[in-house]
N, C-alpha and C positions, 0 to 999 in steps of 0.2 A: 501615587498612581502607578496601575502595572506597564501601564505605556512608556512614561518616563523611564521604569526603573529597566525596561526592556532598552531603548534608547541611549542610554547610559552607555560610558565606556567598562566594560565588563574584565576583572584581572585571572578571567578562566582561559585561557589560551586557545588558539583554534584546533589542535590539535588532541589537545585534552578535551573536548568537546566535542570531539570524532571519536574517541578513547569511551565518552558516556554514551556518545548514541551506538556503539556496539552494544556498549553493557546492557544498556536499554533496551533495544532492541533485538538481541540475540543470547545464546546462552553460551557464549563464547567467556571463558572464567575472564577475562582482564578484570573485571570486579574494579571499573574506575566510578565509581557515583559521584552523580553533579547531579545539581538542583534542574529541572527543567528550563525553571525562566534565564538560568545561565547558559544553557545550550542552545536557546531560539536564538540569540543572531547569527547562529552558524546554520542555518535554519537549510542554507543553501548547498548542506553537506548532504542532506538528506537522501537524493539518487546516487552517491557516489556509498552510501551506507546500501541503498537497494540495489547497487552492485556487488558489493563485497558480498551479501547475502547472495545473488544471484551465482556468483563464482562457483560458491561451497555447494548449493543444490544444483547447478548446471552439471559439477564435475561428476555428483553422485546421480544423475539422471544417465550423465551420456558414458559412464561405469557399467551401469548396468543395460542400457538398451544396446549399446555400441560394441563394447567390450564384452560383458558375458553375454551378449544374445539374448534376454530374457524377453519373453512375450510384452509385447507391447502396455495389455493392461496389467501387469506385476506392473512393469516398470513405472507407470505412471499413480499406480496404488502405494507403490515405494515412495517414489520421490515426491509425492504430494505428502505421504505422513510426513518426509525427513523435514521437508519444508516448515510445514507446519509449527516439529517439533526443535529442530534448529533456530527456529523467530520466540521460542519459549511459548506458543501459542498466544504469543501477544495481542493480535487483532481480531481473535475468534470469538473475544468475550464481547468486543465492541459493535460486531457484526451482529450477532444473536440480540444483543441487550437491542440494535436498532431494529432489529426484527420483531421484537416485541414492543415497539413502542411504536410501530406503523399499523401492524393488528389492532393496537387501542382503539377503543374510539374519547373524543370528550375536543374539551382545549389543550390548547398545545402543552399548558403549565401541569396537566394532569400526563400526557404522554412523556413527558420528559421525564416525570416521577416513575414511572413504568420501568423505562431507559434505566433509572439508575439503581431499578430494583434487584438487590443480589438473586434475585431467581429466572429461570430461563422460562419461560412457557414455547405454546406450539409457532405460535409468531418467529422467535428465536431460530428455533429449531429447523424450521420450513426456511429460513433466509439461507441458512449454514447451509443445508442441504443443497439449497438452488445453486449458489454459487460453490459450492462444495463439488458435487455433480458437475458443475461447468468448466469449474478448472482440471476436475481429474479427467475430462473426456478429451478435452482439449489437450493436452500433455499426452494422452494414448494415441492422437490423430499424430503429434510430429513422429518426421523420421529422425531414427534414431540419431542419427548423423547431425542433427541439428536444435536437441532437446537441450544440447547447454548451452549454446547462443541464444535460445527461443527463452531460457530461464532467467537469463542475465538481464536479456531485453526489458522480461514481465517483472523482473522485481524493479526495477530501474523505472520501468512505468508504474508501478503502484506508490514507490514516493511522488512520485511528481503528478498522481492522483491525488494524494492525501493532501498535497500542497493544491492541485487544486480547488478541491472542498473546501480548504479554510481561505482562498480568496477572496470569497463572497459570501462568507458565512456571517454569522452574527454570533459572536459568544455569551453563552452563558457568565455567569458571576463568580462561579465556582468551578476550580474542575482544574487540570493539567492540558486538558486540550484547547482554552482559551489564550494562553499563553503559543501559540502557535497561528493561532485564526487573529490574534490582534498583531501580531508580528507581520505575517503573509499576507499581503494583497495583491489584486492583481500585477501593480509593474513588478514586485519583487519577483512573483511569478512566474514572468515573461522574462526577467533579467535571468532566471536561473533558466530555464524554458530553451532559449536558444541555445547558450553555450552547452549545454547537456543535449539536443540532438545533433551538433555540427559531430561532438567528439563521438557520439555512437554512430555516426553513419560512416565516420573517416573509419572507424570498428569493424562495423557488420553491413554497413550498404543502406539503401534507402527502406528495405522490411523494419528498420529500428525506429527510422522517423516517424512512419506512418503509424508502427505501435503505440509509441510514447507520446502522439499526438492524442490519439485515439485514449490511451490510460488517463491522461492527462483531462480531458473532455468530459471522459465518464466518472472523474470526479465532481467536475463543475457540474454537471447534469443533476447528480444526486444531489448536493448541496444545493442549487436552485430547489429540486421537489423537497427534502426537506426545510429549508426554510418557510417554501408555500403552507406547510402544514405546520412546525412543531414551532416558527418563527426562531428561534436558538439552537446553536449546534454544541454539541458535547465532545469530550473525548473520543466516545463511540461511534461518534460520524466518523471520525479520521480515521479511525481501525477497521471500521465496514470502506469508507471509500476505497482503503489498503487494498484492500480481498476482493473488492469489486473491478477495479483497475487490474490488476494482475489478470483475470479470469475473460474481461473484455480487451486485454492487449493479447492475451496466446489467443483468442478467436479470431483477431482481428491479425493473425499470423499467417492462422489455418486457413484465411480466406486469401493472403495475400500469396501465401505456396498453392493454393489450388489457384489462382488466375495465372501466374507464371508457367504453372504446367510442373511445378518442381515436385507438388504431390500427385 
């Protein structure tokens, strides 16, 4: 059973399974590969990975808007590619494949097949773009001054997005993102949930908490409307809730500096 063997005591160390979910998720050469089901009980490394990322695109955001002056849209047409292409464009595939499997129409068993079809149609396309568009706009609105805490924040909330789409998900039979959605429920959730906004607000102030609440939410949000429809979540829930968290945490910034007065 995959539950047990997840449950099991695992001889991958936790550090070596901070070492995979770089490789995994970035194209940082460390080149450590570990099997997936070996890295999900470290499952709770996951925001401190959507930091390390956030660092790398925060420095190269606040680079260019801070330090060379570049107009506001370069800078956010920059640091949205570098993001992208710093992650390996890892969650873009999963984002589009769910965009094309909400355009379907049929039962859920016939959408899912859509999802795991190697071709993109206008579904795909039209999600990339929505949320594409919403995070490059949102990264043009902060001031400069504040694009690499504001990136640290968003990557930081899109784990603990992804985490939470798989608290209430249901997994499919197949697939590498089942191995995460049967690991992640909601206490685990919550156990990671809290210590991950005391240490960002002791960071960057209460704008972090209310992000990563909010990225956090708009995982669970998706994951409820997909399960109403597809009943089974894939891989590519977790890589769209990725992208969709990130994009409603910088909005959910841009609202919180226009009530302050700070924009």
């Amino acid at each position: 059973m995959v539950k047990e063997s997840l449950d099991s005591e695992s001889n991958i160390t936790w550090y070596r399974s901070i070492l995979g979910y770089i490789t995994f998720f970035t194209i940082v050469p460390i080149k450590i590969h570990i099997l997936i089901e070996d890295m999900v009980p470290y499952a709770w490394a996951l925001p401190f990975i959507g930091a390390f990322i956030g660092v790398f695109t925060g420095a190269f955001g606040y680079f260019l808007g801070d330090l060379l002056l570049l107009p506001p849209l370069v800078v956010a047409g920059l640091t949205y590619a570098f993001s992208l292409w710093f992650q390996g464009f890892h969650h873009l595939d999963g984002l589009m494949d769910l965009g094309d499997g909400l355009m379907a129409h049929g039962p859920p068993e016939r959408k899912i097949e859509i999802i795991r079809d190697i071709n993109i149609g206008t579904g795909g396309i039209s999600l990339f773009f929505i949320v594409g568009i919403i995070t490059f706009a949102a990264i043009a609105s902060l001031p400069a001054g504040l694009i690499g805490v504001s990136l640290i924040i968003s990557e930081i909330s899109s784990k603990m997005g992804l985490m939470g789409a798989c608290s209430i998900s249901t997994p499919i039979e197949t697939g590498t993102g089942r191995y995460f959605i049967e690991k992640i429920n909601i206490k685990y959730l919550t156990l990671t949930l809290i210590p991950i906004t005391i240490l960002t607000y002791i960071l960057f102030n209460i704008m972090s908490i209310i992000g990563i609440i909010v990225g956090t939410l708009s995982g669970i949000l998706l994951a409820i409307f997909i399960k109403k429809d597809m009943k089974y979540a894939t891989g590519d829930l977790l890589g769209a809730s990725n992208e969709i968290a990130k994009a409603t945490t910088l909005i959910t910034i841009i609202i919180y500096l226009k009530m302050t007065n700070i924009i």
